[in-house]
N, C-alpha and C positions, 0 to 999 in steps of 0.2 A: 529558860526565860532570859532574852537577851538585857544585859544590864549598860547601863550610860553612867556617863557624869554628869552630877547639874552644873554644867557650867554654860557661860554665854556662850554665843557659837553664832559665825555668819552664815549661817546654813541655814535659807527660806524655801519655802513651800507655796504653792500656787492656793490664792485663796479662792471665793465663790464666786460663782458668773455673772453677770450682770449685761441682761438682753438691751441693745439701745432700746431707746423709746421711740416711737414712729408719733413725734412731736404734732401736737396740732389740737382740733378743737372737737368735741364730742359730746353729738348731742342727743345720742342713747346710750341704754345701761351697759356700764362695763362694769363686766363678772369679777372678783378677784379668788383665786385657788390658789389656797396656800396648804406646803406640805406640814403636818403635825408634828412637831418635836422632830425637827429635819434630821440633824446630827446624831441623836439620841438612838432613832430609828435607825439611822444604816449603821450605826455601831452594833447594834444588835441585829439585823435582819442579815450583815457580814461577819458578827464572831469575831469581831477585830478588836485584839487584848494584847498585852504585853504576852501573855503565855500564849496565845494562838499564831503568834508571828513564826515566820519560816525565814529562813535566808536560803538563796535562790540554790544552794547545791544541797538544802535538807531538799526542796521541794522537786527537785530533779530526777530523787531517788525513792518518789512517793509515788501513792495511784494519784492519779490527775481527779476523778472523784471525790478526794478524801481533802481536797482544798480549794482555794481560790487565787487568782491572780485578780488584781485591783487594777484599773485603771491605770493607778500612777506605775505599776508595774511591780507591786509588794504581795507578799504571800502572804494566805492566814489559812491554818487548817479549818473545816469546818466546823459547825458545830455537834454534826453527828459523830465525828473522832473526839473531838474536845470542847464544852463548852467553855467559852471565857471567863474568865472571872469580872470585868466592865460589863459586856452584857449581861449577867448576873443582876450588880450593883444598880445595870440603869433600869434595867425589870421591875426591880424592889422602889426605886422612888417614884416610876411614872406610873404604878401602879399606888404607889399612897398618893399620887397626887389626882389621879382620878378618884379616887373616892372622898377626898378632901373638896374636890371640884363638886362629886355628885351627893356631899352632905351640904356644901354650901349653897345648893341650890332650893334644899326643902330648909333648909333653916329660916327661922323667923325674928330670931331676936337679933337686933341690931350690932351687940356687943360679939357674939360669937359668932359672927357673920366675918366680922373685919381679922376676927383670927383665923377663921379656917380661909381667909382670901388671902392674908398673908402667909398660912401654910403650905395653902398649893401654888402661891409665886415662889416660894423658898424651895421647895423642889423642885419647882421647873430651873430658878438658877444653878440649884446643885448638880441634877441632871445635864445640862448644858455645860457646865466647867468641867466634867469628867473629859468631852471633848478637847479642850481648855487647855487644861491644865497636858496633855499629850505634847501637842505643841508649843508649850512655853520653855524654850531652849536655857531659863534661868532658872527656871523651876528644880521640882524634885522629885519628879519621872515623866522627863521627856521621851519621845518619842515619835520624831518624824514618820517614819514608814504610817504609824497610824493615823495622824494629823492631816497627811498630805493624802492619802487614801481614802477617809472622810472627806473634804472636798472635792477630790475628784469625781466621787462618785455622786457629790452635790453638785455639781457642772455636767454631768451627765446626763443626772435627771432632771436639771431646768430642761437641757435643749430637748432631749424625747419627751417629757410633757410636751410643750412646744409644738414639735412636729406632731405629736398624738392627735391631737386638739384641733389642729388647722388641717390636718389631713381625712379624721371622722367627720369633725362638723361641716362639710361643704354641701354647694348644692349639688355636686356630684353624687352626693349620696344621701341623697332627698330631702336637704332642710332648707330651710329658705333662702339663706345666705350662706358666702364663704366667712365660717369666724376667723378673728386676726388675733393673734398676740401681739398687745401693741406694748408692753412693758413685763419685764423679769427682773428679780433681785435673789440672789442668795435662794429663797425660801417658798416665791409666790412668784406667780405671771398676773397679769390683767389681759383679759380677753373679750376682742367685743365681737360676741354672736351675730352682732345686724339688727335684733327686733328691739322694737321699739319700747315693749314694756316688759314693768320689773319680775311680774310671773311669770315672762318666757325665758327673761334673761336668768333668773334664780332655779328655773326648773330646767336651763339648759348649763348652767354652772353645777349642778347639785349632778346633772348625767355625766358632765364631763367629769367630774373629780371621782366618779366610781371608776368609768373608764380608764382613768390614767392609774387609779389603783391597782384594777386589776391585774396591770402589766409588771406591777413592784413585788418586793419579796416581805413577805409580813417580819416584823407589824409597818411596813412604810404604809401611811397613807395620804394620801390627797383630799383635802376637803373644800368645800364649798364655805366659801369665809363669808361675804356682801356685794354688794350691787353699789357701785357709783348712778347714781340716777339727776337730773337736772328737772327739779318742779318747773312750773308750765307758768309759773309769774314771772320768772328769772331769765337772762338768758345764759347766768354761769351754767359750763359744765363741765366734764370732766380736760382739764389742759393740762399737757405735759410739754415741759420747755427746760432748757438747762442755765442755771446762771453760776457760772467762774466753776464749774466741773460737778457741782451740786443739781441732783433733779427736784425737782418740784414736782406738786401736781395739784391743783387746785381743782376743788368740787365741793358738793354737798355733802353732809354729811351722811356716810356711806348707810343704805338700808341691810341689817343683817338678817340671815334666815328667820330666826324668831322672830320678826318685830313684823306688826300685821299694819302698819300703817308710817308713811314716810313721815322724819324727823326736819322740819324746815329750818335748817342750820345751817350758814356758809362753814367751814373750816378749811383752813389753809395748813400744808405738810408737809415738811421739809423731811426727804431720807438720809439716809447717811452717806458719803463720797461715792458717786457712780463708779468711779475710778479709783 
């Protein structure tokens, strides 16, 4: 197990992608597909651990089977030679947080409701800082190779979602329109199919995010998150513009899969640095 120093260190890493936005004014539903527990997932679905790491003349002298090369260009034995002990770790919380998620859902009383919502937020940050804390050069087990290999493989799978998506969904291959990604961040794209309403846009969000799953290594998945839709009193709808390096995007407020009827709410939503 290769060991560091925590000490500070000018030594950066490339972080997540960010698709421009194809800026303008839209007056059908865009889809948004965001990936589940982004980081969490390729930490596990790659076996990328302090113990699973290779230096390039272990891995030279290995079966090519029995590892992986990452993007960034760092080795991790599988997990059929060796499971990690981080995949392990994030196993165990994102699985108490699913159930903390699917006891909060049949819960009725109000008070036990706000703890098990702040239970399954508390392991979603904890799961999320295992990543974290890899990269944090002042920390107390750093570890670029792993850091830098999780985002790479997050920049990877924006752009092939991406191309997945505009390449199946066209009319070349029998749908009504060519869909666009017309915005990507770190986690999620927005995509607009072409139809006009929010059951074609939601039933062709919900096929696309199977699609791009299928192409990932479990547990990655893609889901069908909501629909930006613009009611028919209004004429806001979905717009994306940049002011001083910040995207915006204003719209209603988004319709998600469960909810059987639209919410008439402007909201306005500032993301975090495009850049």
């Amino acid at each position: 197990m290769p060991t560091y120093q925590g000490q500070g260190s000018d030594e950066q890493f490339e972080g997540a992608t960010v698709i421009e936005p194809i800026r303008g004014y839209y007056d059908v539903p865009i889809a948004t597909l965001d990936f589940a527990s982004l980081y969490p997932s390729i930490m596990q679905a790659h076996n990328l651990c302090y113990t699973t790491l290779l230096r390039p003349n272990q891995a030279n002298s290995m079966n090519p089977n029995d590892f992986i090369r990452t993007p960034s260009n760092n080795y991790f034995v599988k997990a059929s030679v060796r499971k990690g002990i981080l995949p392990v770790i994030l196993e165990d919380l994102l699985s108490a947080r699913k159930k903390a998620k699917t006891d909060l859902k049949n819960e009725k009383d109000p008070f036990k409701r706000k703890v098990l919502d702040g239970r399954q937020l508390a392991l979603k940050i904890s799961a999320n800082s295992v990543y974290g804390f890899t990269g944090a050069q002042v920390g107390k087990l750093p570890c670029l190779e792993i850091s830098q290999s999780v985002t790479s493989f997050g920049r990877m799978m924006i752009e092939e979602t991406k191309n997945a998506v505009e390449k199946k969904f066209c009319i070349a291959n029998g749908y009504k329109h060519d869909s666009k990604v017309i915005y990507g961040d770190t986690d999620s794209v927005m995509v607009k199919f072409g139809v006009t309403t929010v059951k074609d846009a939601m039933e062709l969000g919900q096929e696309a995010a199977n699609h791009v799953s299928a192409n990932f290594i479990s547990p990655i998945k893609l889901e069908f998150e909501k629909v930006w839709k613009t009611p028919e009193y209004t004429l806001l709808a979905v717009i994306l513009y940049h002011v001083r390096c910040n995207l915006y995007y204003l719209g209603i407020l988004p319709i998600f899969a469960h909810q059987q009827k639209e919410i008439r709410r402007i909201v306005f939503h500032q993301t975090r640095n495009s850049r």
